[in-house]
MIZAGU-498123 format. One record per residue (C-alpha): y, x, z; residue in three letters. Coordinates in steps of 0.1 Angstrom, whole numbers, padded with zeros to 4 digits, always signed. Layout:
BEGIN
YXZAla...
***
This chain:
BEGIN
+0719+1056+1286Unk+0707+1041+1253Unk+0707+1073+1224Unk+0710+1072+1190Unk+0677+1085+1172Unk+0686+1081+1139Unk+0708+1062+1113Unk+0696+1044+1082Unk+0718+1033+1049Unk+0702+1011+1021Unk+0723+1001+0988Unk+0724+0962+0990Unk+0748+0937+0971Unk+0780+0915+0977Unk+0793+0885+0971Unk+0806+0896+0937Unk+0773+0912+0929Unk+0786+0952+0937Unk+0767+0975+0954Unk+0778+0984+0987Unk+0765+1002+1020Unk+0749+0985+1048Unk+0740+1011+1077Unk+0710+1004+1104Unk+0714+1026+1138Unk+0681+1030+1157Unk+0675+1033+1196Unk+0647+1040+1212Unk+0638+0998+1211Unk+0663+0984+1192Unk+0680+0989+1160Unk+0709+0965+1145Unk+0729+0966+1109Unk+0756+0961+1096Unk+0770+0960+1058Unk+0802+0970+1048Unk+0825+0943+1024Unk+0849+0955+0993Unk+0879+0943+0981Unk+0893+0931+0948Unk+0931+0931+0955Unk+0933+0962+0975Unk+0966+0979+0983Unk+0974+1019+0976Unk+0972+1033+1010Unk+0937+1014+1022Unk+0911+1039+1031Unk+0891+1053+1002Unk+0857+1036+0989Unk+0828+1060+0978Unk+0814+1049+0947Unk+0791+1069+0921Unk+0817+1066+0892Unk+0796+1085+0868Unk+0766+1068+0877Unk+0766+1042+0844Unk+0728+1029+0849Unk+0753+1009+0876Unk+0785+1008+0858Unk+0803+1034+0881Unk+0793+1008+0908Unk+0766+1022+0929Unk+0767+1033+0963Unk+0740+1061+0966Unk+0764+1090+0976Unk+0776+1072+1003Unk+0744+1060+1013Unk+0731+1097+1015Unk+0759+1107+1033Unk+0748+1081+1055Unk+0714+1093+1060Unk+0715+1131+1061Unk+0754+1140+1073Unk+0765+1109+1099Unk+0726+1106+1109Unk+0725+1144+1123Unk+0761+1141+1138Unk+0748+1109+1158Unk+0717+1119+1168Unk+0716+1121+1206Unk+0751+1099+1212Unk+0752+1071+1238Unk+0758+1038+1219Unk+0778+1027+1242Unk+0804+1047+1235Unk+0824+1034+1201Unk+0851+1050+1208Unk+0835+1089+1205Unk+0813+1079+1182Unk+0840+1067+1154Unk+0859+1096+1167Unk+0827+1118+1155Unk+0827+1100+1123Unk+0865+1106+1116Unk+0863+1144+1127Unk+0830+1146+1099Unk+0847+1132+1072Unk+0883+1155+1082Unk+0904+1136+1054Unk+0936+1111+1062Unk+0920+1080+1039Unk+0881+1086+1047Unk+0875+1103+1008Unk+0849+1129+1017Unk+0827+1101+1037Unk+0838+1072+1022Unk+0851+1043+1046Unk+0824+1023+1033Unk+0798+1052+1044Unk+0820+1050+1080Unk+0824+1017+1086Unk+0787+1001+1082Unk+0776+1025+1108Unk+0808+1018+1131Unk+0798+0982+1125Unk+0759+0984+1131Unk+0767+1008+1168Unk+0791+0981+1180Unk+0766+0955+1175Unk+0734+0975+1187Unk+0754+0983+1219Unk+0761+0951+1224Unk+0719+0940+1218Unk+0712+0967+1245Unk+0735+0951+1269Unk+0721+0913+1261Unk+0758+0905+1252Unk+0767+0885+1229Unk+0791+0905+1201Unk+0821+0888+1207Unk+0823+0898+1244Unk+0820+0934+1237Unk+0854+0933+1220Unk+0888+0936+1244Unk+0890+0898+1261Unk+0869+0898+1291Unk+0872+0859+1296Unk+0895+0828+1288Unk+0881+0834+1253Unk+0898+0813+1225Unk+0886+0800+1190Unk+0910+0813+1161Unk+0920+0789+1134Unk+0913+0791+1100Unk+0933+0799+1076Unk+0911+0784+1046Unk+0909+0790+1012Unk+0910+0760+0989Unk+0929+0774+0954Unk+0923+0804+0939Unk+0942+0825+0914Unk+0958+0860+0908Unk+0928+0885+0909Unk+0901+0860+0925Unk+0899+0835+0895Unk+0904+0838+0858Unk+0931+0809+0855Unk+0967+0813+0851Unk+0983+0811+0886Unk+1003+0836+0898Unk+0994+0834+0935Unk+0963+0845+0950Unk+0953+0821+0975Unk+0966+0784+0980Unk+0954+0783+1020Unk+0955+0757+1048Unk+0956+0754+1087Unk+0945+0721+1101Unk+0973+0729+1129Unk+0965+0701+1160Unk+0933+0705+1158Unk+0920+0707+1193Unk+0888+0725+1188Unk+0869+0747+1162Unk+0850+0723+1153Unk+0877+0692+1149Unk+0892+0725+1129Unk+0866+0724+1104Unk+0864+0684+1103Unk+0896+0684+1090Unk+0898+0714+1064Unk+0861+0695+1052Unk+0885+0666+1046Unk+0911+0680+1027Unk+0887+0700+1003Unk+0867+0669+0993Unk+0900+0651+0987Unk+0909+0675+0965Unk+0879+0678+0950Unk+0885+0643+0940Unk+0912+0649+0928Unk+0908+0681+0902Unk+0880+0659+0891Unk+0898+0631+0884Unk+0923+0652+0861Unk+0901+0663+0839Unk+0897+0699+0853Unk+0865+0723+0865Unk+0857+0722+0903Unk+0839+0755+0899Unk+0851+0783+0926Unk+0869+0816+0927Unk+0855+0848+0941Unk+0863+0833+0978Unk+0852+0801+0975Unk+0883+0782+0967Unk+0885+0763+0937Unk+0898+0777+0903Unk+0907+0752+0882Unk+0923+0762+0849Unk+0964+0755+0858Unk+0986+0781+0857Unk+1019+0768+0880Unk+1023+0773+0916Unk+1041+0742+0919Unk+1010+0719+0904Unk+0982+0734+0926Unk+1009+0728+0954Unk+1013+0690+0945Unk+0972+0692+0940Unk+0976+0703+0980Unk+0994+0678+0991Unk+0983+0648+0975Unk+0946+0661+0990Unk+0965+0664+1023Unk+0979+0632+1023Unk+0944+0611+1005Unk+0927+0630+1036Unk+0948+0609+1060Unk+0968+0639+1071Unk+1008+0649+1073Unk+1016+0681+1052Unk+1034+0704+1078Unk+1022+0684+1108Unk+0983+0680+1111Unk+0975+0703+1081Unk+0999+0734+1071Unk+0996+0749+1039Unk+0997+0786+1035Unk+0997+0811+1009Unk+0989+0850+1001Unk+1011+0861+0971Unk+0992+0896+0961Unk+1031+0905+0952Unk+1014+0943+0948Unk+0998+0924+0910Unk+1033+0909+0902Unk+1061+0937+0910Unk+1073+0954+0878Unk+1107+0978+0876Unk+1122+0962+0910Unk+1113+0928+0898Unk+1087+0902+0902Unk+1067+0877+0883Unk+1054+0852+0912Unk+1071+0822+0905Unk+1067+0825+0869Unk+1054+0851+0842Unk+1093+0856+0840Unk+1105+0884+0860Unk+1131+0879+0885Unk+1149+0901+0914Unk+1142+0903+0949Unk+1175+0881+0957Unk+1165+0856+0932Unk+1126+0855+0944Unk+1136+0849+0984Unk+1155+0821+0967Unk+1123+0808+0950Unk+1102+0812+0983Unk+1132+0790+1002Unk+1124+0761+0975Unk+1088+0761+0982Unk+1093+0766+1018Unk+1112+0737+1023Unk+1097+0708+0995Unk+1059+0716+1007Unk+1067+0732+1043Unk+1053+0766+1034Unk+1040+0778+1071Unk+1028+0813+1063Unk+1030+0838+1029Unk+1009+0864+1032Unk+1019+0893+1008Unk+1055+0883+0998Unk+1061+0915+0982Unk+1048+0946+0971Unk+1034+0973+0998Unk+1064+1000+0995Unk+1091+0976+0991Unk+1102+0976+1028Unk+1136+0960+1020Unk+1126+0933+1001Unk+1107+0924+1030Unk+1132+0928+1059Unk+1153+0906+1036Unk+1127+0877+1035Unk+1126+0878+1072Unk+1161+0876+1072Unk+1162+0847+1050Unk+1137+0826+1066Unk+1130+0812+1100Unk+1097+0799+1117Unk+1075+0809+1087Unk+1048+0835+1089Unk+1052+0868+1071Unk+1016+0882+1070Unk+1014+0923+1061Unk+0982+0929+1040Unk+0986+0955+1012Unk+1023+0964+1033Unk+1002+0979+1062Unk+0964+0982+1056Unk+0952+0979+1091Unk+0968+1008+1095Unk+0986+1021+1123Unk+1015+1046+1115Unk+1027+1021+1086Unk+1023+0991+1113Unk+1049+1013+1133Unk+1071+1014+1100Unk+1070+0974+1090Unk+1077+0967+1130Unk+1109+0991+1132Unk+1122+0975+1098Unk+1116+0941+1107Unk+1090+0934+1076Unk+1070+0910+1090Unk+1055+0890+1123Unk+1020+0893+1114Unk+0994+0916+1103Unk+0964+0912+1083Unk+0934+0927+1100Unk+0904+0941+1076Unk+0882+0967+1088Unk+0873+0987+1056Unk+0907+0996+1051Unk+0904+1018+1078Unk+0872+1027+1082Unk+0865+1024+1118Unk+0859+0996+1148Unk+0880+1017+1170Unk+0907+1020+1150Unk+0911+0986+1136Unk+0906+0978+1176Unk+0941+1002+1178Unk+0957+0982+1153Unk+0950+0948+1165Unk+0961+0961+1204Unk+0996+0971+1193Unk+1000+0947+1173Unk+0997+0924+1198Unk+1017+0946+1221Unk+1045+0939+1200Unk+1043+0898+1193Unk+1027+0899+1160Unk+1000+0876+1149Unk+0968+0891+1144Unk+0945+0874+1115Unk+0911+0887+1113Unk+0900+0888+1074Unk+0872+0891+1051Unk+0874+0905+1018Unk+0867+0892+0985Unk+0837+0911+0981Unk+0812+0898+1010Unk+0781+0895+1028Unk+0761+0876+1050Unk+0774+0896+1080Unk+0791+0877+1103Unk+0809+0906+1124Unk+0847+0894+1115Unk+0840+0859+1138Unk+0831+0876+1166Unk+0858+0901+1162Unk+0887+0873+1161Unk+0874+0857+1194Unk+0871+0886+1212Unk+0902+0902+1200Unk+0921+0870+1209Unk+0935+0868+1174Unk+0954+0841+1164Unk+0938+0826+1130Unk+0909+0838+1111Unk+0904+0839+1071Unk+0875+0841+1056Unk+0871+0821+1025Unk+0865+0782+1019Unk+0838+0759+1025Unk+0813+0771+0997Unk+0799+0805+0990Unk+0775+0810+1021Unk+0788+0843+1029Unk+0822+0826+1036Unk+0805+0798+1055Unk+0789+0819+1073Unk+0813+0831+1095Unk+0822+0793+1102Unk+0791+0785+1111Unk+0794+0820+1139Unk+0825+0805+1150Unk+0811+0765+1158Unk+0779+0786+1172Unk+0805+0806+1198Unk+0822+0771+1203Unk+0794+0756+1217Unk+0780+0786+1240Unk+0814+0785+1258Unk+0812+0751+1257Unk+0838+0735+1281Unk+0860+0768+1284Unk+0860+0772+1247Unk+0898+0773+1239Unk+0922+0769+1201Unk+0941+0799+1204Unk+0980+0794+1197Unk+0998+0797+1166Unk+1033+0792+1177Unk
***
């Protein structure tokens, strides 16, 4: 048995330039870490992140209570546990910090080190990560769901929707996968050069260029799609996430426009762009506690993905909720809203218990840890989205995924998506 000796924390940085927490668990030989990511766009009920508000030296950013935590609290409650054993471990972790949303810890304090003992255990037992998870074999490649226009929170132009995604949907392979998206995003480079406009990028790697309708970033899409010698809704889907939670006001939203509409009249908006640009997944349609608005969309539309983000925060009792009111057929997975490997593990298993989709996510504040790509293929989730092809931390996790590809080599599998 392999004990823990001791556990580290360290304030480092994100993608955005924020503090946060990265944890380092020791064993007698062997030590691994793991940093903790942040989000921008975060939804009410996500579990809570420690920050030292009055601290201004850092701007109310800095991490140091957390980390302390980290180093005197968790590292005496851990001392002496197997690190094999995630499951009593996090269970530890969750009994310390005693609260329903992680606020005496922090879930940042609670998740690098739930991060760094899943992927020390998995060094002690000469494993790679991904095959530590809960597929044993027959492991499948997830596709990517990637990032190529950013707006609501993640850029400073006017569009109203967060993310302008796509999913290179015959590929065969991860790597064919990434060929394509490659494609795509250098046709559209192109062509947001060609009109005038900045190709600089968003906080997740897509670009931002200053437009502010949904409909002209879609037509920028497709014309990419098609100059990339691709069909829109055959080889190459695009997707979206909404980030309705920013654009819900009195019963009404302000997605399609600044105007704000009602539900009825929104779903009839979403039908439009469904059909002209063959819409294959929203993510975020509406806001997290509008559970009608939601089992109305599904209503309303057929063999479109409805992605829960904000709606259930990789959490588990409102997962219950959204499946017994029809919200959605897909979840969003992101471990730092919960706080935990093992319960974000929970999440995923009953999600797929009960047909959804699972999509393993990053945030918008990121790192160079690459946990998230081994966590889709060994979770056997179905698509994976972590940012586009720029920003190393987003390609990063690409570059885990083609490594993976190639150890399995000829039993590397696409998972499916229909």
């Amino acid at each position: 048995m392999s004990k823990i000796l001791k556990v580290k924390a360290r304030q480092v940085f994100d993608s955005r330039g924020n503090p946060t927490v990265e944890a380092e668990v020791y064993t007698k030989n062997n030590s691994a870490t793991a940093i903790c990511p942040s989000g921008a766009s975060t939804g009410t009920f996500e579990a809570y992140e420690k920050r030292d508000k009055k601290n201004k030296r850092y701007l109310g950013k800095s991490v140091f209570s957390a980390v302390n935590l980290v180093n005197t609290k968790i590292s005496k409650k851990l001392k002496g546990q197997n690190i094999h054993n995630q499951e009593r471990i996090d269970t530890l972790l969750i009994n310390l910090d005693g609260t329903r949303q992680k606020t005496n810890l922090g879930a940042n304090a609670m998740l690098a080190v739930s991060m760094a003992v899943k992927k020390l255990s998995a060094k002690v037992k000469k494993l790679p990560l991904y095959k530590t998870f809960t597929v044993k074999n027959n492991f499948k490649l997830p596709y990517p769901l990637m990032n190529i226009i950013n707006g609501g929170a993640h850029a400073n132009n006017g569009l109203r929707i967060q993310e302008f995604m796509i999913r290179p949907d015959r590929a065969k392979s991860f790597s064919e996968a990434m060929r394509v998206c490659f494609l795509v995003i250098k046709s559209l480079s192109k062509l947001i050069k060609d009109k005038g406009l900045s190709t600089s990028v968003g906080d997740e790697g897509g670009f931002a260029p200053m437009i502010s309708s949904n409909n002209q970033a879609l037509d920028l899409i497709v014309s990419a799609i098609k100059k990339a010698g691709f069909k829109n809704g055959k080889d190459v889907s695009i997707c979206l996430d909404v980030a309705a939670n920013e654009l819900f006001k009195k019963d009404k939203y302000s997605i399609h426009s600044k105007n704000y509409i009602s539900v009825e009249k929104s779903i009839k908006e979403y039908q439009k762009i469904i059909k002209k640009y063959k819409i294959k997944s929203i993510e975020d349609p509406f806001a997290e506690n509008d559970w009608m608005a939601w089992n109305k969309l599904m209503k309303s539309v057929k063999g479109v993905q409805i992605v829960g983000d904000d709606l259930y925060v990789t959490n588990l009792e409102r997962l219950k909720k959204g499946f017994l009111n029809i919200s959605s057929n897909s979840i969003l997975i992101k471990l730092n809203q919960i706080g935990t490997v093992s319960e974000t593990l929970d999440v995923i298993k009953f999600a797929q218990t009960i047909g959804y989709k699972t999509i393993i996510s990053h945030r918008s504040g990121e790192s160079e840890d690459t946990f998230i790509a081994d966590l889709a293929v060994g979770t056997n989730s179905n698509q994976i989205k972590t940012g586009s092809l720029a920003r190393s931390e987003r390609v990063a996790k690409y570059n885990q995924l083609i490594r993976i590809e190639e150890e399995l080599g000829k039993k590397a599998r696409m998972n499916k998506i229909n």
